[in-house]
MIDOSE-1310 file (N, C-alpha, C; in nm, 2 decimals, decimal comma, always signed):
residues 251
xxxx	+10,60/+7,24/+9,44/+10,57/+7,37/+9,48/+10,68/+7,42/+9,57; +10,75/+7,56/+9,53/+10,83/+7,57/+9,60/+10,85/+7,72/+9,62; +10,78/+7,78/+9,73/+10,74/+7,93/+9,69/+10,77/+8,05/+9,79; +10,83/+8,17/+9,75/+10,87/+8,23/+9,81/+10,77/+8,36/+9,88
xxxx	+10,73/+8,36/+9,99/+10,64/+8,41/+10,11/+10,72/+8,56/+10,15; +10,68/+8,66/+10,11/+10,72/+8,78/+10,14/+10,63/+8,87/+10,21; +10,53/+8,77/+10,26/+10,44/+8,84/+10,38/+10,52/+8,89/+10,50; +10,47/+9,00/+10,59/+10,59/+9,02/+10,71/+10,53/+8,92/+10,78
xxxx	+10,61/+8,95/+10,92/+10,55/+8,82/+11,01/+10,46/+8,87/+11,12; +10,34/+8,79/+11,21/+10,34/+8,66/+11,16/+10,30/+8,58/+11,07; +10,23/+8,66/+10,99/+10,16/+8,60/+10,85/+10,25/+8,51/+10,78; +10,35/+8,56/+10,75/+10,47/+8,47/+10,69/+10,48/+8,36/+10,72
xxxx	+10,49/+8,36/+10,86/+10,57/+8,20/+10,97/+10,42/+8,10/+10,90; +10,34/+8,20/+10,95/+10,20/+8,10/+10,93/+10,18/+8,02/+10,82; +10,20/+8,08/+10,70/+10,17/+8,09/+10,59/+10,21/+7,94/+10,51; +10,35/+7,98/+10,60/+10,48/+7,88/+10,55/+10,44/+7,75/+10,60
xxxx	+10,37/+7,75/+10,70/+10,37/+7,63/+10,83/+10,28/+7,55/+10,74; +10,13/+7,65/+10,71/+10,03/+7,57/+10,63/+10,05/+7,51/+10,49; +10,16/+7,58/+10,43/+10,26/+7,51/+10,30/+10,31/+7,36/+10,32; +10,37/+7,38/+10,43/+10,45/+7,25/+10,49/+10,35/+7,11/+10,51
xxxx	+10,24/+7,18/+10,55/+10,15/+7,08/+10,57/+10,07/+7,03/+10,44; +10,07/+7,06/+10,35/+10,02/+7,05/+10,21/+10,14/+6,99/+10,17; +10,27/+6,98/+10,21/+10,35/+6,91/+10,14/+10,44/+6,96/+10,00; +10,46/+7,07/+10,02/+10,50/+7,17/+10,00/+10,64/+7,24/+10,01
xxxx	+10,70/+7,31/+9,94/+10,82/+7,41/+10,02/+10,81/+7,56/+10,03; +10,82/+7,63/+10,12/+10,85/+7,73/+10,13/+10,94/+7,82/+10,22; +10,96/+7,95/+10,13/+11,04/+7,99/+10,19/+11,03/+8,15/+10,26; +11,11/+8,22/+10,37/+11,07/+8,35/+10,43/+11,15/+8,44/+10,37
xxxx	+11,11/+8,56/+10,29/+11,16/+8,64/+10,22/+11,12/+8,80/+10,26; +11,07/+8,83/+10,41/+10,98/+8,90/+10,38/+11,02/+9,05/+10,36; +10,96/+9,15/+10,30/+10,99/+9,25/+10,18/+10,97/+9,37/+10,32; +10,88/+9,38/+10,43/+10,81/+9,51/+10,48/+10,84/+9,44/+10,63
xxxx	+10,87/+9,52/+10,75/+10,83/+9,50/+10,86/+10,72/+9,60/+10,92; +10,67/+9,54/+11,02/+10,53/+9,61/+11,08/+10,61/+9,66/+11,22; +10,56/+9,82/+11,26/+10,61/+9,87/+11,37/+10,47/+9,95/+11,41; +10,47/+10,01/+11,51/+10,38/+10,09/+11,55/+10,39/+10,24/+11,47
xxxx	+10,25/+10,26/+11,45/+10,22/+10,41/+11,41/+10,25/+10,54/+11,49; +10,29/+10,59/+11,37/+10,29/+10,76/+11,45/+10,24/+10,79/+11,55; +10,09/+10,80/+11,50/+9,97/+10,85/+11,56/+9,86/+10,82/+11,66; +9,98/+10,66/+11,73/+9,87/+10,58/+11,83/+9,86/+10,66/+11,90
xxxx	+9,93/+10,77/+11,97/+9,89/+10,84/+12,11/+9,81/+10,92/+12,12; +9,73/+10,94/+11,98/+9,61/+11,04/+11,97/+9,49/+10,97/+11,92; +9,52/+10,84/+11,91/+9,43/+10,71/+11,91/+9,29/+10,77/+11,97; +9,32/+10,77/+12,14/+9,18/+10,78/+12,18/+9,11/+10,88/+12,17
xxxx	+9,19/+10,98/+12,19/+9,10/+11,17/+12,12/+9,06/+11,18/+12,03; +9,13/+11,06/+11,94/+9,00/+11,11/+11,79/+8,91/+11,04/+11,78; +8,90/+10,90/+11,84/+8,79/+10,81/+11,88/+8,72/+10,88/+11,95; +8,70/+10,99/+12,06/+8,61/+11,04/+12,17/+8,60/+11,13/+12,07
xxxx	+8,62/+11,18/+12,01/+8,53/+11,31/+11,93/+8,44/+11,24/+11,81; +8,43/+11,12/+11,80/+8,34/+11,09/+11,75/+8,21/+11,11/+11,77; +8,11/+11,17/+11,67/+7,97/+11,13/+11,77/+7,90/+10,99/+11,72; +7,78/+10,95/+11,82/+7,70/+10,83/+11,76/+7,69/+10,76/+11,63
xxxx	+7,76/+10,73/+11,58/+7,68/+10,62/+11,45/+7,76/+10,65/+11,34; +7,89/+10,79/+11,38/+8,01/+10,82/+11,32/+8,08/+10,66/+11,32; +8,16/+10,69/+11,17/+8,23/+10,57/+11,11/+8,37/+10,58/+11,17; +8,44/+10,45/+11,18/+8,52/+10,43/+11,19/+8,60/+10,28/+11,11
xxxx	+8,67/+10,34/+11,03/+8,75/+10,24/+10,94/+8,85/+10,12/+10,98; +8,85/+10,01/+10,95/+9,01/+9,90/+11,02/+9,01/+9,86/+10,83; +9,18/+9,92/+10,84/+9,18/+9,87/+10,69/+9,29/+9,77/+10,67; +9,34/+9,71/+10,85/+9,43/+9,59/+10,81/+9,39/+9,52/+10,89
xxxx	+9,48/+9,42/+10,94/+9,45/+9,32/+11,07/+9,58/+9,42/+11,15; +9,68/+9,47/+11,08/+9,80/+9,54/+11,20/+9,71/+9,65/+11,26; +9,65/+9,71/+11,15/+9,60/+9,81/+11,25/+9,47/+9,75/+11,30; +9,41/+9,69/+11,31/+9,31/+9,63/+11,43/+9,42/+9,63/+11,57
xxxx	+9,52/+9,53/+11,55/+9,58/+9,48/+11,67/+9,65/+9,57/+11,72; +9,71/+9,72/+11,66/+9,79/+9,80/+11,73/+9,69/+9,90/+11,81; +9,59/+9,93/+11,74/+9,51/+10,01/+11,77/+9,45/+9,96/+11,92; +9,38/+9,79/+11,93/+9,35/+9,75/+12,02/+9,41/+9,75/+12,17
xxxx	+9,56/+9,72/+12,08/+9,66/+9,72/+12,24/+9,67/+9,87/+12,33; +9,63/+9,96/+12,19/+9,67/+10,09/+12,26/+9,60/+10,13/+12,34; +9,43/+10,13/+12,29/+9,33/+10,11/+12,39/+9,31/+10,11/+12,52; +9,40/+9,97/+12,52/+9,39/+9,89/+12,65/+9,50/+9,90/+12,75
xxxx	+9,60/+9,95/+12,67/+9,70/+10,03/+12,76/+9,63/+10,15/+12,85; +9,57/+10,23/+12,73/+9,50/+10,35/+12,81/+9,37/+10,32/+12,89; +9,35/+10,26/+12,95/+9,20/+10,21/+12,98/+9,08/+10,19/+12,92; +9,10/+10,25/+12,77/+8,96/+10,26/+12,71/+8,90/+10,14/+12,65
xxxx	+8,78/+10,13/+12,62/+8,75/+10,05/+12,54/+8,68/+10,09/+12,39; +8,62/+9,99/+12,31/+8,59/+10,05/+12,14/+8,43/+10,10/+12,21; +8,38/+10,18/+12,15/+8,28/+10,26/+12,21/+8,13/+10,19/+12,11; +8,08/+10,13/+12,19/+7,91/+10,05/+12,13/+7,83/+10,14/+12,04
xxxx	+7,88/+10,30/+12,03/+7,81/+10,42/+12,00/+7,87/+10,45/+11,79; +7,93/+10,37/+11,82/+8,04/+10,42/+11,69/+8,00/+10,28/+11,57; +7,98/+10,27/+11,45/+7,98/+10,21/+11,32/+8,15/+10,14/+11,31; +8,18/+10,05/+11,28/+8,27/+9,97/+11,21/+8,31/+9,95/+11,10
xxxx	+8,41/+9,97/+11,02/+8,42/+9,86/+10,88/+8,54/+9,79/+10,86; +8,54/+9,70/+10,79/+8,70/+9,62/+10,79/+8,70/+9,61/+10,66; +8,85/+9,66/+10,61/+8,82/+9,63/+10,49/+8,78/+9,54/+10,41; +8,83/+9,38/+10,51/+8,77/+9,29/+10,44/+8,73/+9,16/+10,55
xxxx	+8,70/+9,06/+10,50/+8,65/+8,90/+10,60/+8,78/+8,94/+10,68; +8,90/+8,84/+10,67/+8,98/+8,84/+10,77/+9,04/+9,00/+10,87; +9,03/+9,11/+10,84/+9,01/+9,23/+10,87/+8,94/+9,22/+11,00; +8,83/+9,18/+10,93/+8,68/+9,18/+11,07/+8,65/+9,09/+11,13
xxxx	+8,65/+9,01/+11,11/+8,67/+8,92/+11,18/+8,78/+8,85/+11,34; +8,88/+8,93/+11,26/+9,01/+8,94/+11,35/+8,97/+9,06/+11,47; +8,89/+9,16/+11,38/+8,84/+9,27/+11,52/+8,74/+9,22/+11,61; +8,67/+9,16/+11,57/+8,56/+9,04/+11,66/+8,62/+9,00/+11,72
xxxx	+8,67/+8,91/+11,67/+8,76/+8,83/+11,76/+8,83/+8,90/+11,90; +8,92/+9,01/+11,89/+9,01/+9,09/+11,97/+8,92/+9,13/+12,06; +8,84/+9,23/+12,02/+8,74/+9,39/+12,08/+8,63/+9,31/+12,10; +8,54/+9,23/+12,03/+8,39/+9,18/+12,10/+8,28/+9,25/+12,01
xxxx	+8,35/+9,35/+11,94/+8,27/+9,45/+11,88/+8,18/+9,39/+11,75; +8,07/+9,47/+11,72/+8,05/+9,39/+11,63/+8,12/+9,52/+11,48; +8,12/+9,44/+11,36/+8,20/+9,52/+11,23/+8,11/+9,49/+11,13; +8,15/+9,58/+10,99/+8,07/+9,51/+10,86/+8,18/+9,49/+10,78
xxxx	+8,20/+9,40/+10,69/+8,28/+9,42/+10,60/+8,21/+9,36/+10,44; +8,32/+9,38/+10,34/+8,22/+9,34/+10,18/+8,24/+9,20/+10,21; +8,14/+9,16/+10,16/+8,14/+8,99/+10,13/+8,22/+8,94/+10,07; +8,27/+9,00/+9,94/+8,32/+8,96/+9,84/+8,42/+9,07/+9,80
xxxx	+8,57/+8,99/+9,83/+8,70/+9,09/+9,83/+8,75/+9,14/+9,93; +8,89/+9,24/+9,94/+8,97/+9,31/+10,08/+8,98/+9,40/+9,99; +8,90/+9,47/+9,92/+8,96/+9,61/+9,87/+8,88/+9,70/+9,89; +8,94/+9,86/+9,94/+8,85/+10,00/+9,87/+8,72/+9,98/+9,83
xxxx	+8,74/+9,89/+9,67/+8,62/+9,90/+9,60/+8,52/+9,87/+9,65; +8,56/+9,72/+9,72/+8,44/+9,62/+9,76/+8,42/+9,68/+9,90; +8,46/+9,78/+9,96/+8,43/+9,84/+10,08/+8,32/+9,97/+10,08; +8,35/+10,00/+9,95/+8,31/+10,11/+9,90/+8,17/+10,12/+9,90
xxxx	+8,16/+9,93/+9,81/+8,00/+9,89/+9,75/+7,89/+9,85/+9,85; +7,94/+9,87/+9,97/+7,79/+9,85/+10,07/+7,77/+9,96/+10,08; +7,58/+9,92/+10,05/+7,53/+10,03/+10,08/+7,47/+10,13/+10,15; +7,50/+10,09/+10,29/+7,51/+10,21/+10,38/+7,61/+10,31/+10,39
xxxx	+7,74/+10,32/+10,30/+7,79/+10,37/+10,26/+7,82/+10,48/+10,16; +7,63/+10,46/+10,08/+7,66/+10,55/+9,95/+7,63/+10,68/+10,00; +7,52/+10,74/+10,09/+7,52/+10,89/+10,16/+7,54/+10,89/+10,30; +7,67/+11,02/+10,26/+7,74/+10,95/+10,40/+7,74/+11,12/+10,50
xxxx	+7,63/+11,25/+10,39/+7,63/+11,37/+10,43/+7,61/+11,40/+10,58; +7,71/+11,44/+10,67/+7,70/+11,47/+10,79/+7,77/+11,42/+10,88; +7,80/+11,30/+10,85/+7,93/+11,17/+10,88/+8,03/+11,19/+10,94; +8,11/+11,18/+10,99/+8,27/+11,18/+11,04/+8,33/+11,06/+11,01
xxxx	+8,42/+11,00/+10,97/+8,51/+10,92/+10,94/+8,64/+10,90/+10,99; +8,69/+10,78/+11,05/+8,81/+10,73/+11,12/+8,88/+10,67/+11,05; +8,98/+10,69/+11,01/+9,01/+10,55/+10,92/+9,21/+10,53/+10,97; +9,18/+10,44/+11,03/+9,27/+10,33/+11,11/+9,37/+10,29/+10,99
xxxx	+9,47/+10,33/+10,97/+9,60/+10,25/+10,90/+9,71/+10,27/+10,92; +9,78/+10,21/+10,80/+9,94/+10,23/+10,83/+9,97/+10,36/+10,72; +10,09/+10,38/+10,73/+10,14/+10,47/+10,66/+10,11/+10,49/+10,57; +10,13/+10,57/+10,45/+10,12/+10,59/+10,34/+9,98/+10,52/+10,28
xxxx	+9,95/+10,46/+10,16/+9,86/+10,36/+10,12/+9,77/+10,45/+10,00; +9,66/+10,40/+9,96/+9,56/+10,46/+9,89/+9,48/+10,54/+9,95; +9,47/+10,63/+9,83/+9,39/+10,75/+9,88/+9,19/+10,72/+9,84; +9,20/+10,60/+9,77/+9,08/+10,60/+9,69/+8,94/+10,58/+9,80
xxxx	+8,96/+10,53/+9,91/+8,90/+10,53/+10,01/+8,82/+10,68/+10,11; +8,94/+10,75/+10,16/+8,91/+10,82/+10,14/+8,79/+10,97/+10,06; +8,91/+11,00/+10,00/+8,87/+11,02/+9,85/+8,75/+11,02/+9,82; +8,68/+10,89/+9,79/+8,49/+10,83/+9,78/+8,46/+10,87/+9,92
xxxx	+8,47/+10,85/+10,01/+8,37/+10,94/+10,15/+8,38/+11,00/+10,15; +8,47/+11,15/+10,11/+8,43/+11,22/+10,12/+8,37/+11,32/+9,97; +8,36/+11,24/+9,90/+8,26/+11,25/+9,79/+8,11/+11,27/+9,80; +8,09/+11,18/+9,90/+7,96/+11,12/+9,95/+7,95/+11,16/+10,09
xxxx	+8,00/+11,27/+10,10/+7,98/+11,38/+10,22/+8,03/+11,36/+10,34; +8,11/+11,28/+10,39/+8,19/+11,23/+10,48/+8,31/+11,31/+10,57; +8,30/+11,37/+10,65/+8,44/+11,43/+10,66/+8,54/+11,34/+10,72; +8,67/+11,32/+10,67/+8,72/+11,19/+10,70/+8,89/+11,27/+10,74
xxxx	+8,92/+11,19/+10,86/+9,06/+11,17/+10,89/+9,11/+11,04/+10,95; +9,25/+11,08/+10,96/+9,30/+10,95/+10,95/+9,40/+10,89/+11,08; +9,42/+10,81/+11,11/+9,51/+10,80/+11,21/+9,63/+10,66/+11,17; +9,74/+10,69/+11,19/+9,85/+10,61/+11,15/+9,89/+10,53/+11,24
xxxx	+9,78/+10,41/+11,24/+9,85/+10,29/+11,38/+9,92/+10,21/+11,39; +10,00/+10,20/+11,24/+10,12/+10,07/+11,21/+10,20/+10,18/+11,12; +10,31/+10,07/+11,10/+10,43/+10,16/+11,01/+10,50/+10,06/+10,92; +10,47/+10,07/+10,81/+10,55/+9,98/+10,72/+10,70/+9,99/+10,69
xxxx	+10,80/+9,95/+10,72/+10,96/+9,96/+10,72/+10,99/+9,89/+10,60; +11,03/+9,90/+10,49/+11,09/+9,80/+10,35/+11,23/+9,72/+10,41; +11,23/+9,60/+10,42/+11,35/+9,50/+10,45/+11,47/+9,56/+10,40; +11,58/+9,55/+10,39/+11,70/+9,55/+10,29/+11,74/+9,47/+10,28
xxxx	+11,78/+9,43/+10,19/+11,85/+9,30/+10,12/+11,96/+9,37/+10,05; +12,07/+9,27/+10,00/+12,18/+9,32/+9,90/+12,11/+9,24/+9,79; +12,10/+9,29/+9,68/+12,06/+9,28/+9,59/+12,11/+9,14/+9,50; +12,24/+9,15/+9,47/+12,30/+9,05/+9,47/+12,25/+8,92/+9,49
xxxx	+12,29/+8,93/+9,61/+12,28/+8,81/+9,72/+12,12/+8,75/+9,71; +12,05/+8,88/+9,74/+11,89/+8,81/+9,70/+11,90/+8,78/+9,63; +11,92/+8,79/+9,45/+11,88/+8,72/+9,32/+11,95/+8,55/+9,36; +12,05/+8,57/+9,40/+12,15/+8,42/+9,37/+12,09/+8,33/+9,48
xxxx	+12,01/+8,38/+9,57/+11,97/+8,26/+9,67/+11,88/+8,24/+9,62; +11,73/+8,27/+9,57/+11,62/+8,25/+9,48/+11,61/+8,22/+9,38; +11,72/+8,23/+9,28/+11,74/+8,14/+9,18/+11,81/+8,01/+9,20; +11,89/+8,00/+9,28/+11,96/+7,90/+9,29/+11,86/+7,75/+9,40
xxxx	+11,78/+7,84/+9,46/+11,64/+7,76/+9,53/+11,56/+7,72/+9,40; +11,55/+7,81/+9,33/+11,49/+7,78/+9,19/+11,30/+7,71/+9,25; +11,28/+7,88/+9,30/+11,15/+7,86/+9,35/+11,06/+7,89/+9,24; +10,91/+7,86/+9,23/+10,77/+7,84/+9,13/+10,74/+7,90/+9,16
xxxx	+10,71/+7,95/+9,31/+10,60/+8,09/+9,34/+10,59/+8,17/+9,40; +10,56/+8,28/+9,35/+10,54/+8,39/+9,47/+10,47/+8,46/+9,56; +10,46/+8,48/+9,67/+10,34/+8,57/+9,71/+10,30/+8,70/+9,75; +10,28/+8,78/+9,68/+10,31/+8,89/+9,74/+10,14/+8,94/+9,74
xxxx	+10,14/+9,04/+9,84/+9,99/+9,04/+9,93/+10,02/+9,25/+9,92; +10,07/+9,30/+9,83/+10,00/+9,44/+9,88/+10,11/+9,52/+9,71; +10,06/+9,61/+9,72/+10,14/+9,69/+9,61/+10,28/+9,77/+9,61; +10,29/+9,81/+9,76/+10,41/+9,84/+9,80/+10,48/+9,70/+9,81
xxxx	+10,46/+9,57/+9,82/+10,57/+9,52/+9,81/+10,58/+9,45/+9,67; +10,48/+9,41/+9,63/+10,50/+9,44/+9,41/+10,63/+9,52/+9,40; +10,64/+9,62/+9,42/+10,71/+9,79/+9,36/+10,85/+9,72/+9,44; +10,85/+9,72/+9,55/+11,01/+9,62/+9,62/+11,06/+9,51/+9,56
xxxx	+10,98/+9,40/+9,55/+11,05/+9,28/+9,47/+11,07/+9,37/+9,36; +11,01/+9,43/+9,24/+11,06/+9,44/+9,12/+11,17/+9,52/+9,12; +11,18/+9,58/+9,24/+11,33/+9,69/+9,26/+11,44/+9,60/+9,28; +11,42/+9,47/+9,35/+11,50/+9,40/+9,38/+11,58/+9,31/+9,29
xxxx	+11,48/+9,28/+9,16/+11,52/+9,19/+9,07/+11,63/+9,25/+8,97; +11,70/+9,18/+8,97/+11,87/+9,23/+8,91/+11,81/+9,22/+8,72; +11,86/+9,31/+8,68/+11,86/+9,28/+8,48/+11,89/+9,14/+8,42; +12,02/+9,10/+8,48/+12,06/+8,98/+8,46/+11,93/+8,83/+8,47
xxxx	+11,86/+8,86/+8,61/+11,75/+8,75/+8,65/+11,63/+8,79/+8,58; +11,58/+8,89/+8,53/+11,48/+8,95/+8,53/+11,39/+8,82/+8,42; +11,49/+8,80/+8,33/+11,35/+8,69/+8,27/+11,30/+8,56/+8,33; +11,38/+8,50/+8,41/+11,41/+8,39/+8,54/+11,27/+8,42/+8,58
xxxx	+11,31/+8,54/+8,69/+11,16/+8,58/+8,76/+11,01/+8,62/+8,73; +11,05/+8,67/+8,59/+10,90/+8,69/+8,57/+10,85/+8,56/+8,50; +10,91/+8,46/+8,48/+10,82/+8,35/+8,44/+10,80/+8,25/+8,57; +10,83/+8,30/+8,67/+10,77/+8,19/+8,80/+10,60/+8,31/+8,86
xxxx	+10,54/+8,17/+8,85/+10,38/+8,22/+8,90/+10,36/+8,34/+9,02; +10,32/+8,41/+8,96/+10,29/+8,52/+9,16/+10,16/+8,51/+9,12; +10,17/+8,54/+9,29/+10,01/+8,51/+9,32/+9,94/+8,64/+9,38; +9,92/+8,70/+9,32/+9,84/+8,84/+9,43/+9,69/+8,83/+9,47
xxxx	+9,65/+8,96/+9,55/+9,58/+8,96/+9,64/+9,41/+9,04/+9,58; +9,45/+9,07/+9,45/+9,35/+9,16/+9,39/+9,41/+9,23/+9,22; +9,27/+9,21/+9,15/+9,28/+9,27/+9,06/+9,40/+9,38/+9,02; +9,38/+9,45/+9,08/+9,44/+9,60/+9,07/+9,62/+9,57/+9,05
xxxx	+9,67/+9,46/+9,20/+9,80/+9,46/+9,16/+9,81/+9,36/+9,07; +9,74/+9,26/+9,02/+9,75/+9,17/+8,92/+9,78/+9,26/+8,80; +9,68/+9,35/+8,76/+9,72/+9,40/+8,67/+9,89/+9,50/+8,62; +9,87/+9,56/+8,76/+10,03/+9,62/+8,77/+10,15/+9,51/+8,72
xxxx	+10,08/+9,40/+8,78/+10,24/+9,32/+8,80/+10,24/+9,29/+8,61; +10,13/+9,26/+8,53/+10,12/+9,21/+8,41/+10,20/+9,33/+8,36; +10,15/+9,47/+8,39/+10,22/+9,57/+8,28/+10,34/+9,59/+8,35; +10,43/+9,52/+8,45/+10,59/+9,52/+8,50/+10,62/+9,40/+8,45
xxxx	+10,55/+9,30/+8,36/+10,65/+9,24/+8,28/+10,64/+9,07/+8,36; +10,56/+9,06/+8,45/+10,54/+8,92/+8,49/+10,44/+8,86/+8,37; +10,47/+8,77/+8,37/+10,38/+8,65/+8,25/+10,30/+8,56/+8,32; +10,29/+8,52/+8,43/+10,20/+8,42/+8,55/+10,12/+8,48/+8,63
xxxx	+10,02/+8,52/+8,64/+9,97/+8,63/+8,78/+9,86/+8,57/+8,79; +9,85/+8,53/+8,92/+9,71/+8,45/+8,95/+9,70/+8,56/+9,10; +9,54/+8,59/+9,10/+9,43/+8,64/+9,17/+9,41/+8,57/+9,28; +9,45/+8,55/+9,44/+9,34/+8,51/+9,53/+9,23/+8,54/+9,60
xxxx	+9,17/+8,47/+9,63/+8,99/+8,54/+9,62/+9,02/+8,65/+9,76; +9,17/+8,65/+9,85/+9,15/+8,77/+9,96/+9,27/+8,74/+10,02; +9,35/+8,87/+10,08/+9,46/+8,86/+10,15/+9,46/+8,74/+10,26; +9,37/+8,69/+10,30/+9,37/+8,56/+10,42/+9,42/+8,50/+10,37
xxxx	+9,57/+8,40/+10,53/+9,66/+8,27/+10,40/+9,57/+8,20/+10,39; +9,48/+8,15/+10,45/+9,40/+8,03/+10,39/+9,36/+8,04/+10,25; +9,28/+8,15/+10,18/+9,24/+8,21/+10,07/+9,38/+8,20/+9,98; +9,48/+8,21/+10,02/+9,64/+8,21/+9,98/+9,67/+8,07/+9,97
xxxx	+9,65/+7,99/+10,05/+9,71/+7,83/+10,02/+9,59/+7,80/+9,96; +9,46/+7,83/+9,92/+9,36/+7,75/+9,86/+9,45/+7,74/+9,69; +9,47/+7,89/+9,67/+9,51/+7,93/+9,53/+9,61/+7,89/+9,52; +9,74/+7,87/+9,63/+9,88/+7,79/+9,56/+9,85/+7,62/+9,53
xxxx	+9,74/+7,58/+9,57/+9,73/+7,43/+9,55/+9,61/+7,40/+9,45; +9,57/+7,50/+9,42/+9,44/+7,49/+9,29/+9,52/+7,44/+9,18; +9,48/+7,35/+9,11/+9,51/+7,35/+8,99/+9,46/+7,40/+8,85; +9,37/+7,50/+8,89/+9,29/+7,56/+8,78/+9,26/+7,75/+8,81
xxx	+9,43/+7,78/+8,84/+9,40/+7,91/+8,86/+9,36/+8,06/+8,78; +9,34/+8,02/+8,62/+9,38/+8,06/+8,53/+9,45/+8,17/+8,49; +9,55/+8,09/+8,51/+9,72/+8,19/+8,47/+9,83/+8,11/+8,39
C-alpha cells in the first residue's frame, strides 16, 4: 500500500502517521490549503441575532475550530439558547470536544443528505439558520431549509486556497513513486487532481484505487474516467484507514 493523501493539513500529517503505523506508505500531496474566512468578524453579530432554539450549522471541523477561536478572541462564548448541527460524527464531536456544547449530527454519513434526514429538521417554518463554512461549497443544504421554511444565511469562517503544483513535475513524481491509492475527501479536490493529471498519465491514474468520502463524489470520479472508487463510511481518517486496509472494499 502505497498512497497518496491530499488531505490539507493537519489531517494529512495525521492520516499519514496512522498509515505508517499499519505498515504502510504514504505520501503528502495536499491539493487545498485552509486560511480563515472572510466573514469571521461578523461571526458574533450574526450569532447574537439569533433567537432561542434558532439553528445554527458546523459543516466542517475547519469551521468549528475557526469559528471557536474567534469567539474567544472576542470574549464570547457558543450561546446554551441556540440548536447545533454538524454535518457529521467527526464534525460534532470535534465541537464537543472544543465549546462543551452539546450538537446533533446524522448517524449514518458527513453529507447534506444525511443532515437533511433528521427529523427535527423536516418543519423548520419560523426558523433562522446559521450555517458556518468555507467558501464556496453546495448549495443543497441550504436550498432544503429553506424549503422547509427556514430563513437561512451564511457565514464564511475558513477559506479554501488550491495548492499549485507544476503539472509536469506532479505527474513524474507519482508515477515514478508508482503509488496504489488515493485519497481524496471533498469534490473540489476530485475537480484539482483531475486538472492536474497530464493526457500522457491519464490511464496510469485512473487505474490506481481512490478512495472517497461519499456517494456523490464516487460517482463523479466513475463518470471522469476512474475505474477503482471505493466509498468510506465518513470523512474521519480513522473511517479512512479502516477502508485503505479492508480487503473487501468493493471496487
Amino acid at each position: 500500500m502505497r498512497v497518496l493523501i491530499t488531505r490539507p493539513e493537519p489531517s494529512g500529517a495525521e492520516l499519514i502517521a496512522a498509515i505508517h503505523t499499519k505498515g504502510g506508505e504514504a505520501f503528502a500531496a495536499p491539493l487545498i490549503e485552509i486560511g480563515p474566512g472572510a466573514e469571521l468578524d461578523v461571526l458574533g453579530s450574526r450569532l447574537h441575532q439569533l433567537d432561542e432554539n434558532d439553528l445554527v450549522f458546523l459543516l466542517s471541523k475547519n469551521a468549528v475550530w475557526y469559528a471557536d477561536l474567534t469567539l474567544k478572541h472576542a470574549g464570547l462564548n457558543w450561546s446554551d439558547k441556540l440548536s447545533y448541527y454538524g454535518i457529521g460524527r467527526s464534525t460534532g464531536q470535534y465541537f464537543e470536544e472544543i465549546t462543551g456544547s452539546t450538537i446533533r449530527w446524522p448517524e449514518h454519513g458527513e453529507t447534506s443528505e444525511a443532515l437533511l434526514s433528521l427529523p427535527e429538521l423536516q418543519f423548520l417554518e419560523g426558523k433562522r439558520a446559521l450555517l458556518l463554512r468555507g467558501n464556496g461549497g453546495r448549495e443543497l443544504l441550504a436550498s432544503t431549509l429553506r424549503s422547509r421554511g427556514a430563513q437561512v444565511e451564511y457565514c464564511e469562517c475558513y477559506t479554501r486556497y488550491p495548492v499549485k503544483y507544476d503539472k509536469a513535475e506532479f505527474n513524474q513524481k507519482w508515477v515514478n513513486a508508482d503509488i496504489t491509492d488515493i485519497v481524496i475527501s471533498s469534490g473540489q479536490m476530485l475537480a484539482l487532481l483531475n486538472e492536474l493529471i497530464a493526457e500522457n498519465t491519464k490511464e496510469w491514474w485512473f487505474k490506481r484505487r481512490l478512495l472517497v468520502v461519499s456517494e456523490r463524489i464516487a460517482d463523479q470520479a466513475r463518470q471522469d474516467g476512474w475505474q477503482k472508487v471505493c466509498v468510506a463510511n465518513s470523512a474521519d481518517n480513522n473511517a479512512l484507514l479502516e477502508a485503505l486496509i479492508s480487503t473487501d472494499m468493493g471496487c
